[in-house]
MARSE-682023 format. One record per residue: chain; x, y, z of N, C-alpha, C in turn. Coordinates in Angstrom, 2 decimals. Layout:
BEGIN
ATOM	chain	n.c1	n.c2	n.c3	ca.c1	ca.c2	ca.c3	c.c1	c.c2	c.c3
ATOM	A	X	Y	Z	X	Y	Z	X	Y	Z
...
***
This chain:
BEGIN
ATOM	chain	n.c1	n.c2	n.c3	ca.c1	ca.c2	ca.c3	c.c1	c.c2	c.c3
ATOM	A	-39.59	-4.11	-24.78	-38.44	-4.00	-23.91	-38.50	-5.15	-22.90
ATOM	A	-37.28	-6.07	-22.19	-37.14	-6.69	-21.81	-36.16	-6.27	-20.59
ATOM	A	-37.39	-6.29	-19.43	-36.24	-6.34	-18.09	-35.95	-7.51	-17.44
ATOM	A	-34.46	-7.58	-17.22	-34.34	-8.68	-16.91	-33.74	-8.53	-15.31
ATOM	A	-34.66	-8.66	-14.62	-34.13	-8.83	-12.81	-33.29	-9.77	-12.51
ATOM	A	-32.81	-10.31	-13.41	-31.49	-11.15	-13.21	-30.14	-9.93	-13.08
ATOM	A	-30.34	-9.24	-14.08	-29.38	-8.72	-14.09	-29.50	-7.45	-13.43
ATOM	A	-30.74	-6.81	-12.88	-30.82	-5.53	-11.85	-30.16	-5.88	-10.22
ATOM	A	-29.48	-5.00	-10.36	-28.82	-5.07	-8.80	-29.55	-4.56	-7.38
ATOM	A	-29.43	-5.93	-6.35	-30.64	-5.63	-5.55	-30.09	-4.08	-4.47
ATOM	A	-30.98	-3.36	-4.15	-30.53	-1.97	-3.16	-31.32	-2.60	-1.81
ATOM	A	-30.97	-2.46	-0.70	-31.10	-2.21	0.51	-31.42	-0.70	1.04
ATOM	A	-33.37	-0.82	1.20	-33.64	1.24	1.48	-34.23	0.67	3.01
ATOM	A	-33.42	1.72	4.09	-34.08	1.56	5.23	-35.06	2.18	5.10
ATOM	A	-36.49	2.32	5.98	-37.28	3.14	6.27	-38.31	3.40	4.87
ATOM	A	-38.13	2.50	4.14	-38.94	2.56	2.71	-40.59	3.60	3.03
ATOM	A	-40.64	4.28	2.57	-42.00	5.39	2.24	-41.96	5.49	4.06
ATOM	A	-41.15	5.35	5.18	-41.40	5.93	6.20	-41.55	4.62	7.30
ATOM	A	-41.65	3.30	6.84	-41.96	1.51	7.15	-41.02	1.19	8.48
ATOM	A	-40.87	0.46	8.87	-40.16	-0.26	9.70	-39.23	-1.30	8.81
ATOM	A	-37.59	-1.57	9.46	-36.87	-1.84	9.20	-36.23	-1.84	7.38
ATOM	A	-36.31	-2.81	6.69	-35.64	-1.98	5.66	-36.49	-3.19	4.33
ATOM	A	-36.22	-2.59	2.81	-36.48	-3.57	2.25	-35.49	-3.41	1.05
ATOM	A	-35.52	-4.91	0.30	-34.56	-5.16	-0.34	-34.71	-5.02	-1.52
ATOM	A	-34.72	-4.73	-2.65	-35.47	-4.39	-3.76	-34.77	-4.07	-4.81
ATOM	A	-34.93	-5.00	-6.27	-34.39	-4.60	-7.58	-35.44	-3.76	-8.26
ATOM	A	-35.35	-2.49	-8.66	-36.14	-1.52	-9.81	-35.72	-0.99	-10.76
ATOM	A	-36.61	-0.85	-11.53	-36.34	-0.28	-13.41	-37.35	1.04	-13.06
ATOM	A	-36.63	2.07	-13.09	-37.67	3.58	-13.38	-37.23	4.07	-14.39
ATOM	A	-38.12	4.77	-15.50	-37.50	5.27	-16.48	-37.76	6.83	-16.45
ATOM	A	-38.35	7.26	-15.32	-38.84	8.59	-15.21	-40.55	9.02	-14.61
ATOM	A	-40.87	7.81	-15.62	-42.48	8.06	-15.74	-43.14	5.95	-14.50
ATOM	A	-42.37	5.21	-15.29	-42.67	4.10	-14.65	-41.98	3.55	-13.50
ATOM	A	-42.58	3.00	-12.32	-41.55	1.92	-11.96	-42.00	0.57	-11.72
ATOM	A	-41.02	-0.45	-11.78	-41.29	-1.71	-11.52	-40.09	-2.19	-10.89
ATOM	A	-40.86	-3.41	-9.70	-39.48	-3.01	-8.84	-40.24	-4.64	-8.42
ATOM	A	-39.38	-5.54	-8.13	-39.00	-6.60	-6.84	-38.96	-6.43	-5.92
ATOM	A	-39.99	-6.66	-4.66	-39.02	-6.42	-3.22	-39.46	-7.46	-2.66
ATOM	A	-38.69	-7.20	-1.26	-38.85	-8.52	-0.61	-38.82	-7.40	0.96
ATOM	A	-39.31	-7.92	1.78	-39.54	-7.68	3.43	-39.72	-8.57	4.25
ATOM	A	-38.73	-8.84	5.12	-38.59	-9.75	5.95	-39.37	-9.50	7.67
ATOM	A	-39.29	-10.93	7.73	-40.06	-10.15	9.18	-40.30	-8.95	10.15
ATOM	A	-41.40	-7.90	10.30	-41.04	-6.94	11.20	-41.02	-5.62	9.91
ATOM	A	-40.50	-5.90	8.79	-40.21	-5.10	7.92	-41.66	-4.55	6.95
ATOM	A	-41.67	-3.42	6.97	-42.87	-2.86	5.94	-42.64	-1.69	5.42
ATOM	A	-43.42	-1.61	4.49	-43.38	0.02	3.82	-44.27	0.85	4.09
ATOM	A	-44.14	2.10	4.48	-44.89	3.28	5.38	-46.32	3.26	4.55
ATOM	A	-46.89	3.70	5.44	-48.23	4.55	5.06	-47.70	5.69	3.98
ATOM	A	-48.55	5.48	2.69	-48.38	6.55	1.56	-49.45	6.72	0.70
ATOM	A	-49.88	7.77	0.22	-50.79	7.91	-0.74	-50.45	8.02	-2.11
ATOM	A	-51.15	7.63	-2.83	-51.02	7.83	-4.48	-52.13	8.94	-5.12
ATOM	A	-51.20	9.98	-5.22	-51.78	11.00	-5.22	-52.27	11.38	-7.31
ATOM	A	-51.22	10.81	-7.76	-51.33	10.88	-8.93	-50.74	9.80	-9.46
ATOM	A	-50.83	8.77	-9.11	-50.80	7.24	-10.00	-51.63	6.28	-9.13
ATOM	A	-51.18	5.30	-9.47	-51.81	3.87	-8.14	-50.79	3.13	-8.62
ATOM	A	-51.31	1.51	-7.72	-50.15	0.77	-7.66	-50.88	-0.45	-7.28
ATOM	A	-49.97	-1.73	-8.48	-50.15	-2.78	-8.47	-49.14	-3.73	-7.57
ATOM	A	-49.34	-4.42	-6.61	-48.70	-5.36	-5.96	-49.01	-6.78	-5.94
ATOM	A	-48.19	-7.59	-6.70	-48.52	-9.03	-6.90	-47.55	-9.64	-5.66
ATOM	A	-48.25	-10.73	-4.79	-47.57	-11.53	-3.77	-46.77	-12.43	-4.49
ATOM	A	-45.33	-12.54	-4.58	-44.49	-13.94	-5.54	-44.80	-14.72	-4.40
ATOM	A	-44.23	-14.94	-3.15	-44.20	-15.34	-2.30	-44.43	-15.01	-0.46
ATOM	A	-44.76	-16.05	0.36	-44.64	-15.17	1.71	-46.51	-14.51	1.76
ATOM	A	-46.78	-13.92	2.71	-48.05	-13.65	3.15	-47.78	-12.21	4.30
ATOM	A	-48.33	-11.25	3.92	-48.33	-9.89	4.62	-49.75	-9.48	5.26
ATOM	A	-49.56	-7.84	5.28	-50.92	-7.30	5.89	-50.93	-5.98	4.70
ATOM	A	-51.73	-5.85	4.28	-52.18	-4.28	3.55	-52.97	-3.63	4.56
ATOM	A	-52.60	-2.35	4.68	-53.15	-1.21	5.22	-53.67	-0.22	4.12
ATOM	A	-54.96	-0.15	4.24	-55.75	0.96	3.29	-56.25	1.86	3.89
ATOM	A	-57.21	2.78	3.20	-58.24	3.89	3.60	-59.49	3.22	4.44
ATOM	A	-59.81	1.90	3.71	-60.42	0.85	4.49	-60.37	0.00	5.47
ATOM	A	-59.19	-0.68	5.68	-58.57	-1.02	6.59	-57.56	-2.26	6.94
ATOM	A	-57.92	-3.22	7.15	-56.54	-3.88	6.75	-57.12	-5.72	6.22
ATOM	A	-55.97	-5.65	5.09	-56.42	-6.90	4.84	-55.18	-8.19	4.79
ATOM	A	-55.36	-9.26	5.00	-54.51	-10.44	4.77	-54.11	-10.55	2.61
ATOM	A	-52.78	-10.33	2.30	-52.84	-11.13	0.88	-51.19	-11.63	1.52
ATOM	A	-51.60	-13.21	0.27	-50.68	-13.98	-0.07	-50.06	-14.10	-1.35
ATOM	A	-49.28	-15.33	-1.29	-48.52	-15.46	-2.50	-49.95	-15.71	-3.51
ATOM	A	-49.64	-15.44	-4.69	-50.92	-15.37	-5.74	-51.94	-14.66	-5.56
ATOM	A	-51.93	-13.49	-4.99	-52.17	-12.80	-4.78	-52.64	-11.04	-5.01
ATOM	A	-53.21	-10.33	-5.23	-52.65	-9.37	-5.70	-53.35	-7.45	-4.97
ATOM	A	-52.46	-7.04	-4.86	-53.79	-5.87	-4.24	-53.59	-4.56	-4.93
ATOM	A	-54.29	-4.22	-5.01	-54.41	-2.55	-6.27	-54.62	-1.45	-5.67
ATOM	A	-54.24	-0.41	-5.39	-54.12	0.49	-4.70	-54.35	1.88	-5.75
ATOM	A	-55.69	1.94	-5.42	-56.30	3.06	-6.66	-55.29	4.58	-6.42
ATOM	A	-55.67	5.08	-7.63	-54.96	6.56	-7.67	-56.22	7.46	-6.64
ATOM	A	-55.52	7.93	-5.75	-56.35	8.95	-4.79	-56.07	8.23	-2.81
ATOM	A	-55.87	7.06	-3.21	-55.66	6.00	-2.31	-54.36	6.23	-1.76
ATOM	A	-54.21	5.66	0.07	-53.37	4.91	0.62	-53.27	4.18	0.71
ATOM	A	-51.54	3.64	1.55	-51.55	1.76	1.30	-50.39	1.68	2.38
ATOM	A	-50.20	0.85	2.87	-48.85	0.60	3.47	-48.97	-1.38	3.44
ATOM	A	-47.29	-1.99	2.93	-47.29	-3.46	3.17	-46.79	-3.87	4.47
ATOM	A	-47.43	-4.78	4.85	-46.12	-4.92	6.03	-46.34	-7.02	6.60
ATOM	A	-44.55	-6.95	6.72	-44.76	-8.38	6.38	-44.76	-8.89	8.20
ATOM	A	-45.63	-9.40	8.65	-45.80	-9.77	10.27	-45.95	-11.53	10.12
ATOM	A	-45.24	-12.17	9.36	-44.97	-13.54	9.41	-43.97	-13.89	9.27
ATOM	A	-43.75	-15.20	9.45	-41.83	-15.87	9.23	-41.46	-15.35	8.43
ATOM	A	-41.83	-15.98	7.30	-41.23	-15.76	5.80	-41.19	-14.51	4.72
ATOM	A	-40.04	-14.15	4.57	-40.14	-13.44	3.91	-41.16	-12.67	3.01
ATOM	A	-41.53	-12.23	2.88	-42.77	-11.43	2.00	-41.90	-10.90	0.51
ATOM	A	-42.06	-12.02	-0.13	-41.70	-11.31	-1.76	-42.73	-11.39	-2.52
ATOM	A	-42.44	-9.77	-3.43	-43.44	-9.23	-4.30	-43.11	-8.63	-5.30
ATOM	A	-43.84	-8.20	-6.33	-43.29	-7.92	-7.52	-44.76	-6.28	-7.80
ATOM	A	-43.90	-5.45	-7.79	-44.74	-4.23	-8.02	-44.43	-3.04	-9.60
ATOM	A	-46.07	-2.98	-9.62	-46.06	-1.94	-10.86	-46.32	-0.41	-10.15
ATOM	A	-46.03	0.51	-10.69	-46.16	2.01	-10.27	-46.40	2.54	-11.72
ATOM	A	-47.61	2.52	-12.42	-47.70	3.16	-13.94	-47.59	4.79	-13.72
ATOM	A	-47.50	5.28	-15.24	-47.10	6.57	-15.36	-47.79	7.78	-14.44
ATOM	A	-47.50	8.73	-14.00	-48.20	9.42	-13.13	-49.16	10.01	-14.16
ATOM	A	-50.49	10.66	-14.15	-51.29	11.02	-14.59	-51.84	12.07	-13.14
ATOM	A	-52.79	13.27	-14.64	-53.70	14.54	-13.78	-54.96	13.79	-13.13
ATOM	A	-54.97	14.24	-12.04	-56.25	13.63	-11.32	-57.53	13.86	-12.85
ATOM	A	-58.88	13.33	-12.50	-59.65	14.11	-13.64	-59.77	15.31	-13.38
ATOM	A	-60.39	16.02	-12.24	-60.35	17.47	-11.75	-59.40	18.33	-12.25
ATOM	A	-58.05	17.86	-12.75	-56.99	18.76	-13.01	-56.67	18.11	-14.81
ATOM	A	-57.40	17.50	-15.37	-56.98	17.11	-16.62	-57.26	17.72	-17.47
ATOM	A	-57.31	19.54	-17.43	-57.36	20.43	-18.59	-55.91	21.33	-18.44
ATOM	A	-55.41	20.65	-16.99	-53.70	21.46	-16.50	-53.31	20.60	-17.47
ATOM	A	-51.88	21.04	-18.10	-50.65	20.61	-18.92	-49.69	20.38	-17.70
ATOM	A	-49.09	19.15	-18.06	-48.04	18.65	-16.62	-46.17	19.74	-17.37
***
């Protein structure tokens, strides 16, 4: 399958996972996945959230932010990338000029192991 973010239309979500100001963002969810474009402009971030039953891949396209973890906070840039294990929090937040664009995976949700004899 071929997504083409040319042709996904970008949404404007204030308050993304709970963040300051808003972000701009093309996504493909099919139920189980998402993959999404965003971009956050100065001042702008996405809340503190946990991944309670997936994790999450965030590649820097461009621009330079701050990650907030369970650990604590780190600098990534463009080429970049930060992984946000299943069990984990995370929040992005872009505190420089330039825009902060990124390109994120959200794979299928899955049972913690503790719960992987439950049927979803």
């Amino acid at each position: 399958m071929i997504l083409d973010f040319n042709k996904i239309a970008a949404e404007v979500i204030p308050n993304f996972k709970g963040g300051e100001g808003a972000i701009k963002a093309q996504m493909f969810y099919d139920g189980k996945v998402r993959i999404m474009i965003g971009e956050l402009v100065r001042g702008a971030s996405i809340g503190l959230h946990r991944h309670e039953l997936n994790c999450e891949v965030v590649y820097v396209l461009a621009g330079e932010g701050r990650v907030l973890t369970d650990e604590g906070s780190e600098i990534v840039r463009a080429g970049q990338a930060h992984y946000c294990p299943m069990g984990t929090a995370h929040s992005l937040i872009n505190d420089c000029d330039e825009p902060l664009r990124f390109f994120a995976v959200v794979p299928e949700q899955c049972l913690k192991p503790e719960n992987a004899n439950l049927k979803s």
